[in-house]
C-alpha positions as CSV (number, residue, x, y, z in Angstrom):
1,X,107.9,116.0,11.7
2,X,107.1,119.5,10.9
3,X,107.5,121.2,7.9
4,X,106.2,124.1,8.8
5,X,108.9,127.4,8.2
6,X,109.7,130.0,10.6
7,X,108.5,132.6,8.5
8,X,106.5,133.4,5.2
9,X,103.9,135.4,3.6
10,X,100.4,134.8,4.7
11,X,96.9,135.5,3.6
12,X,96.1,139.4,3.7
13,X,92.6,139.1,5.0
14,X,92.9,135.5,7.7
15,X,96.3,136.2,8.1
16,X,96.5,131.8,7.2
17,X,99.7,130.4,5.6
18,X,98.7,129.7,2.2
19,X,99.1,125.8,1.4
20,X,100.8,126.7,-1.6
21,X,102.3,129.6,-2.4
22,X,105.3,130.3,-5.4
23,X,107.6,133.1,-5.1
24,X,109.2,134.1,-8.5
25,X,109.6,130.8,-9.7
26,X,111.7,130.4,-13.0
27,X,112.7,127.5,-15.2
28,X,114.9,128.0,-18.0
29,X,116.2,124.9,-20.7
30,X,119.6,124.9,-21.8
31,X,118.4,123.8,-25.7
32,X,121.8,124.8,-27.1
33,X,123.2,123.0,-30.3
34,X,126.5,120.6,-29.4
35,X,129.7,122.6,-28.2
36,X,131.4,121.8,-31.8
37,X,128.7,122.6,-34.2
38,X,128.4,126.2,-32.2
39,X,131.7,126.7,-32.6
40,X,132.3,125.9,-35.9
41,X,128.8,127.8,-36.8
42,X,129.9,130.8,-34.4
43,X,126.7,130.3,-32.3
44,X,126.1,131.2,-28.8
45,X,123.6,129.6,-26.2
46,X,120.0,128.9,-27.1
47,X,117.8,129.1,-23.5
48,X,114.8,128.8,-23.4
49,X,112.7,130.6,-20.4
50,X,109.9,128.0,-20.2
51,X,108.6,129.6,-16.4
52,X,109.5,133.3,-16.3
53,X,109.5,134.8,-12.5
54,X,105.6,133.9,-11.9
55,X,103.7,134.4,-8.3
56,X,100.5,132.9,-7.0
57,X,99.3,131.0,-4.3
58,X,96.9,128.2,-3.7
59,X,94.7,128.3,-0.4
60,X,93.4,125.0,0.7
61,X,90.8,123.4,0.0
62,X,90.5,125.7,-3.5
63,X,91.1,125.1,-7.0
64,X,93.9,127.4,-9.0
65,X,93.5,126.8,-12.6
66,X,96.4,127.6,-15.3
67,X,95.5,128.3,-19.2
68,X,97.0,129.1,-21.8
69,X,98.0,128.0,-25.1
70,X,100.5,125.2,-25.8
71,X,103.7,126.4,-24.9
72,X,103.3,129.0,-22.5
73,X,104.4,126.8,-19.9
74,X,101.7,125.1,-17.7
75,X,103.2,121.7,-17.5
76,X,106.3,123.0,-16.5
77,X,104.8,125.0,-13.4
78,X,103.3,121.1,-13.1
79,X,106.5,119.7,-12.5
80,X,108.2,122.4,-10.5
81,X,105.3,121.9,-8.0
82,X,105.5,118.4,-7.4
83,X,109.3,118.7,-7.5
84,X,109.8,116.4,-10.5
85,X,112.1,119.4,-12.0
86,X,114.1,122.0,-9.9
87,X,113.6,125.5,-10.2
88,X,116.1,127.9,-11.9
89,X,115.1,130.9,-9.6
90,X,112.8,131.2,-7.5
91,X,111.1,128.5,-4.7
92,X,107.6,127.1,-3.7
93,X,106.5,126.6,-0.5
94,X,103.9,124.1,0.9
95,X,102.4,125.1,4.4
96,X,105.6,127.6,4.7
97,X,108.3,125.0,4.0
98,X,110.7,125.3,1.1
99,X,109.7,122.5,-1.4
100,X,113.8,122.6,-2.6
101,X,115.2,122.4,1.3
102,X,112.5,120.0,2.1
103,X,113.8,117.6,-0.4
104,X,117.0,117.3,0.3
105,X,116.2,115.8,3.6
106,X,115.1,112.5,2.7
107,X,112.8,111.7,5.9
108,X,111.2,115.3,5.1
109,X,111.0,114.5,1.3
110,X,108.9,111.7,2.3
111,X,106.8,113.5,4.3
112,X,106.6,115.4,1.9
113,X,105.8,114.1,-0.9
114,X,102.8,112.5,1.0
115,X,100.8,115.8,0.3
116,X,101.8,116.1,-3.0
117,X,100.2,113.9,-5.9
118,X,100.1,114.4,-9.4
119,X,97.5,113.1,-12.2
120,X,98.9,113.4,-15.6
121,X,97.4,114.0,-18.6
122,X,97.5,110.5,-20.7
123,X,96.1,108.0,-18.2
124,X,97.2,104.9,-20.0
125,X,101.5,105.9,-20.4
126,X,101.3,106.7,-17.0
127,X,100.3,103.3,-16.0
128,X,102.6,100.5,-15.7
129,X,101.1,97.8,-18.2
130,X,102.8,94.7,-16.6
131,X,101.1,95.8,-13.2
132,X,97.8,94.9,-11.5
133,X,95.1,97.5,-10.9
134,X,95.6,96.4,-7.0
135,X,99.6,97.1,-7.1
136,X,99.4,100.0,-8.9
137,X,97.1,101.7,-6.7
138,X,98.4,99.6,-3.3
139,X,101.9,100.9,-4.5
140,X,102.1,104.2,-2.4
141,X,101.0,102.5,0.4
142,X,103.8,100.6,0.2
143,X,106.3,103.7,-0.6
144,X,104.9,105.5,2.3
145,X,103.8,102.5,4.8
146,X,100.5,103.2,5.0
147,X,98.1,100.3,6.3
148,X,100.1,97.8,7.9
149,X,99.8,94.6,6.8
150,X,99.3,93.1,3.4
151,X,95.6,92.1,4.0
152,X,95.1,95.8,5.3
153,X,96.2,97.6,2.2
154,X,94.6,95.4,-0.2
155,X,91.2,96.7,1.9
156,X,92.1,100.3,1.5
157,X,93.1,99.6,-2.1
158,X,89.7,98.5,-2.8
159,X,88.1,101.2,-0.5
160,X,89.7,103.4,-2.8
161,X,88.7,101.8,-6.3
162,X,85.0,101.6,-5.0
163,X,85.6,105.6,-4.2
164,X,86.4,106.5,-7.7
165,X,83.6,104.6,-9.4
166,X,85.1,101.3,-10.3
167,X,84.6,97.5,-8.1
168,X,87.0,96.0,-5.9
169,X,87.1,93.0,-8.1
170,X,88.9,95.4,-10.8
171,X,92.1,95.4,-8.7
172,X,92.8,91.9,-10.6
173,X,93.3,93.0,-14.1
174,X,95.4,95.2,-16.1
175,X,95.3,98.9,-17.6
176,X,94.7,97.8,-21.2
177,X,91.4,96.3,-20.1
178,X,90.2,99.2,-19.1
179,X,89.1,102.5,-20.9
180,X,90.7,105.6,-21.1
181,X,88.4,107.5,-18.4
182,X,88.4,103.8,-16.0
183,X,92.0,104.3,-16.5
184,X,92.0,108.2,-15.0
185,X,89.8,106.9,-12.1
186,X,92.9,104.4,-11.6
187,X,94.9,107.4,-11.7
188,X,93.0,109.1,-9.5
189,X,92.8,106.3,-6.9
190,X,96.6,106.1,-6.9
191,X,96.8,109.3,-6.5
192,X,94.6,109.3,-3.5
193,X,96.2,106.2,-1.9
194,X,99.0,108.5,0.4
195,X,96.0,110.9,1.4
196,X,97.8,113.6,-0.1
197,X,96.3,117.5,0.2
198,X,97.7,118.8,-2.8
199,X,97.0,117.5,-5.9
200,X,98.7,118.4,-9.5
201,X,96.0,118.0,-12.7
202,X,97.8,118.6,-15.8
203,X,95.3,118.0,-18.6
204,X,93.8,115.2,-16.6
205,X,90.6,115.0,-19.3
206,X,92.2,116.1,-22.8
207,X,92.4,112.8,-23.5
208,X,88.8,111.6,-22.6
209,X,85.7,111.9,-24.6
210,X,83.3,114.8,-23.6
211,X,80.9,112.6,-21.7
212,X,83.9,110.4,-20.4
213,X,85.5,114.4,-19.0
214,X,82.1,115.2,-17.2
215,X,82.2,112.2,-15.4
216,X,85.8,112.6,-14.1
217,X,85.4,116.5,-13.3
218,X,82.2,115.4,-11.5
219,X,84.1,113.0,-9.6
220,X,87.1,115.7,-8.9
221,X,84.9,118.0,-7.2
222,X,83.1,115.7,-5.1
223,X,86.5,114.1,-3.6
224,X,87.9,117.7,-3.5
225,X,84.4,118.5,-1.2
226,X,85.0,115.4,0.9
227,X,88.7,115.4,1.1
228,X,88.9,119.2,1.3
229,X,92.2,118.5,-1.5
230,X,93.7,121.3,-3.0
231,X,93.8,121.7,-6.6
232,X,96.2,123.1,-9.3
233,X,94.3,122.5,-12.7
234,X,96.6,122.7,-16.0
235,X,94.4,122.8,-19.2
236,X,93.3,124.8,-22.1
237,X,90.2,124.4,-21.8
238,X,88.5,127.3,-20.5
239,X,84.7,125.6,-20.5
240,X,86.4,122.8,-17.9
241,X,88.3,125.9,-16.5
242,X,84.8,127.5,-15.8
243,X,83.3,124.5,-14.4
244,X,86.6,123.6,-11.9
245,X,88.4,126.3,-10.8
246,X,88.1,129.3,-7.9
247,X,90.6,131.0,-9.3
248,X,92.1,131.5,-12.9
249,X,95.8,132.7,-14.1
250,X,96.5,133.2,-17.8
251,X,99.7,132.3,-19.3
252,X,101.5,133.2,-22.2
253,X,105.2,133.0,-23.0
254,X,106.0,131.1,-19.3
255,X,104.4,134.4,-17.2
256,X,101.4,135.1,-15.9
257,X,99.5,138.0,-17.3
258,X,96.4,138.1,-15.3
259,X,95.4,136.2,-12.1
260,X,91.7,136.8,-10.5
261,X,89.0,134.9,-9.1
262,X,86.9,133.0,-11.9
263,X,83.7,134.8,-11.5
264,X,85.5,137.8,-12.2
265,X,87.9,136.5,-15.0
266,X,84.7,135.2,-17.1
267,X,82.5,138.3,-16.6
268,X,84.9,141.1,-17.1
269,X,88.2,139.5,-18.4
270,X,91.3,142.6,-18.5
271,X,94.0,141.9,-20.3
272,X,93.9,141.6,-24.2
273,X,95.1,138.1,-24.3
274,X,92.4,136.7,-21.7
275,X,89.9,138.4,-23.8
276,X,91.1,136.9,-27.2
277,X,90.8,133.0,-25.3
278,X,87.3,133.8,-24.3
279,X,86.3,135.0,-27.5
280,X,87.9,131.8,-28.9
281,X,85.3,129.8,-26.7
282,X,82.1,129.2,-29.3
283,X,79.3,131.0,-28.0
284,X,76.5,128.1,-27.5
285,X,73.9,130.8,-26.0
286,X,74.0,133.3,-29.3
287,X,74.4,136.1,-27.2
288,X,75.5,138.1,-30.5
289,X,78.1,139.9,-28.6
290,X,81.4,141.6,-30.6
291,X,84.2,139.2,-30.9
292,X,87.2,140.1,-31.6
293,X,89.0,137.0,-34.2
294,X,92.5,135.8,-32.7
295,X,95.1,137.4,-34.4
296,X,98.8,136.4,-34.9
297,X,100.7,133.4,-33.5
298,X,102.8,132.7,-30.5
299,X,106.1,133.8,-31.3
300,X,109.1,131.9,-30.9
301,X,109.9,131.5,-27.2
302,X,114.0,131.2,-28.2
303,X,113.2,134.8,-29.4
304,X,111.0,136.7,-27.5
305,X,109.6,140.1,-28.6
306,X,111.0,142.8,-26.1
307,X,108.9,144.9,-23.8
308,X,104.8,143.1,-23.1
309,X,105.5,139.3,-24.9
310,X,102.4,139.7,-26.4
311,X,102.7,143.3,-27.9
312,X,103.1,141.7,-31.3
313,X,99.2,140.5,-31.2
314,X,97.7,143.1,-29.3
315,X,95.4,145.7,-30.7
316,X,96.4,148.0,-27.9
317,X,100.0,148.3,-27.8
318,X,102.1,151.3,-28.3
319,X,105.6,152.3,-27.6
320,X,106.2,151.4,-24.1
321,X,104.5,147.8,-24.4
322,X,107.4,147.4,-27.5
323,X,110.2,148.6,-25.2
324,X,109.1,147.7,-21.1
325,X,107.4,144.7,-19.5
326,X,104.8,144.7,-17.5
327,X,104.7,143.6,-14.3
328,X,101.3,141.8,-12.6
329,X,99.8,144.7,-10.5
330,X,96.2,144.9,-8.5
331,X,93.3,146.0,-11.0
332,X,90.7,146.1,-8.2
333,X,88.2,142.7,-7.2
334,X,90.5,140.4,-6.3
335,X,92.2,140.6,-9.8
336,X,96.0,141.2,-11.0
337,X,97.0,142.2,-14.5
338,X,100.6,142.7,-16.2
339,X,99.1,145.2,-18.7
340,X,100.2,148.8,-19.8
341,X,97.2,149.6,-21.3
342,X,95.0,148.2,-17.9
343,X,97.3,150.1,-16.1
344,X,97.4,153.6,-17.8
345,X,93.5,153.0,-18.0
346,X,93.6,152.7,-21.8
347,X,91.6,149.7,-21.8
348,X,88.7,149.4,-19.2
């Protein structure tokens, strides 16, 4: 069936669909106290604006990486993606089709959500502990009908575990006897198991040991390069950022406030708050370049500051980053900043 749509945005120099591409996207959070206490209190709505009208797209085969700090709404851009929460405003599309549309038509949604796969951060909650290893992983062929016969998918279930690293014979035991990175590679084989193109990482290594997060990135790429998978990458690391990703967008208070292609983001960062998270990053070469010390904290994202979010911990604001917001424009190389003072050319 295809899920192609009749028309949408496409790539400005091959003139491709992009395989992913969001339009806008918002998600707010009614986190209002109960009707009564508001009353009696005189209180109106709390919401909270966890995804704030944010655009980018993800072309295949590539990697799209989100930082930020905590908070600025990464995992929530997770979700909307893999359509585990609906969007407030805004759609995604996946190869031109409406993500929203697409699932409400439940022989589409399946379709659908064939392509789509997520890995989540803590690979042992999202495990079922009174499962096998084999009917974890043989459980989307079963969902989607993939493999025929019993005998068949308990081959391709082992294919699979002998493709992320671990034996056949581990299909007979359970999560708990595993460790926390053989328990991502079961992630990751489930994951795998509907042959999906996109996949959704949020955090998938946070969780791991250093050596244990090498191993799995490694293993990423090299099934990303044989697959030709697609890629969004949630973290805040910006070392595993730099060793992942083709492309970078920085968060902070649910928008995006700079978007360009890694080489460029890590060489010449443009907006104040990329260049405050690089500087956070320890400098293992000495280099001895200035670094400018992180100043301030996140606000409170049920009260906002007006104008640029961040003018309250910039160094370069002035008046019209207090009282207008900035919207993500082209700064030249591929890159795209939502800055006043990029823009006015008061910070090169």
């Amino acid at each position: 069936m295809n899920l192609q749509a009749k028309s949408t945005a496409t790539d400005a120099t091959t003139g491709s669909v992009p395989l992913v591409q969001v339009e806008q996207l918002e998600r707010r959070f009614d986190v209002s106290a109960p009707w009564l206490e508001r009353l009696i209190e005189r209180r109106g709505r709390e919401i909270v604006h966890a995804v704030d009208g944010i655009d980018f797209s993800i072309e295949r085969g590539t990697t799209l990486a989100l930082v930020g700090e905590s908070g600025c709404g990464k995992s929530t851009v997770a979700r909307l993606l893999v359509g585990l929460l609906a969007p407030s405003a805004g759609r995604v599309l996946i190869a031109g089709a409406d993500l929203q549309a697409t699932l409400a038509d439940r022989d589409r949604a399946r379709l659908l959500r064939r392509r789509l796969q997520m890995i989540f951060q803590d690979p042992y909650a999202s495990l079922n502990p009174r499962w096998t290893v084999r009917q974890i992983v043989g459980e989307p062929l079963r969902v989607h009908r993939i493999g025929g016969a019993p005998a068949e998918q308990d081959a391709r279930v082992a294919a699979l575990l002998e493709q992320v690293g671990l034996r056949a014979a581990d299909g007979d035991k359970y999560p708990h006897q595993f460790s926390g990175g053989q328990r991502q590679r079961i992630s990751i084989a489930r994951a795998l198991a509907s042959e999906p193109e996109i996949l959704v990482l949020d955090e998938p290594t946070s969780a791991l040991d250093v050596s244990v997060q090498a191993q799995v990135l490694n293993l990423m790429r090299e099934l990303q390069r044989k697959r030709g998978l697609s890629y969004l990458f949630i973290s805040h690391n910006l070392a595993v950022v730099r060793h992942v990703s083709d492309s970078v967008g920085v968060m902070y208070l649910g928008r995006i406030v700079e978007l360009a292609p890694k080489p460029r983001l890590f060489a010449a960062p443009r907006h104040p708050y990329t260049r405050m998270l690089l500087d956070a990053v320890p400098d293992l070469e000495m280099s001895g370049r200035a670094r400018a010390v992180a100043q301030g904290e996140v606000p409170n994202p049920l009260q906002p500051p007006g104008g640029c979010s961040f003018h309250p911990r910039c160094p370069h604001a002035n008046a019209r980053c207090r009282s207008e917001r900035p919207v993500l424009l082209a700064a030249g190389e591929g890159t795209r900043v939502a800055c006043h003072a990029v823009q006015e050319g008061r910070l090169s």
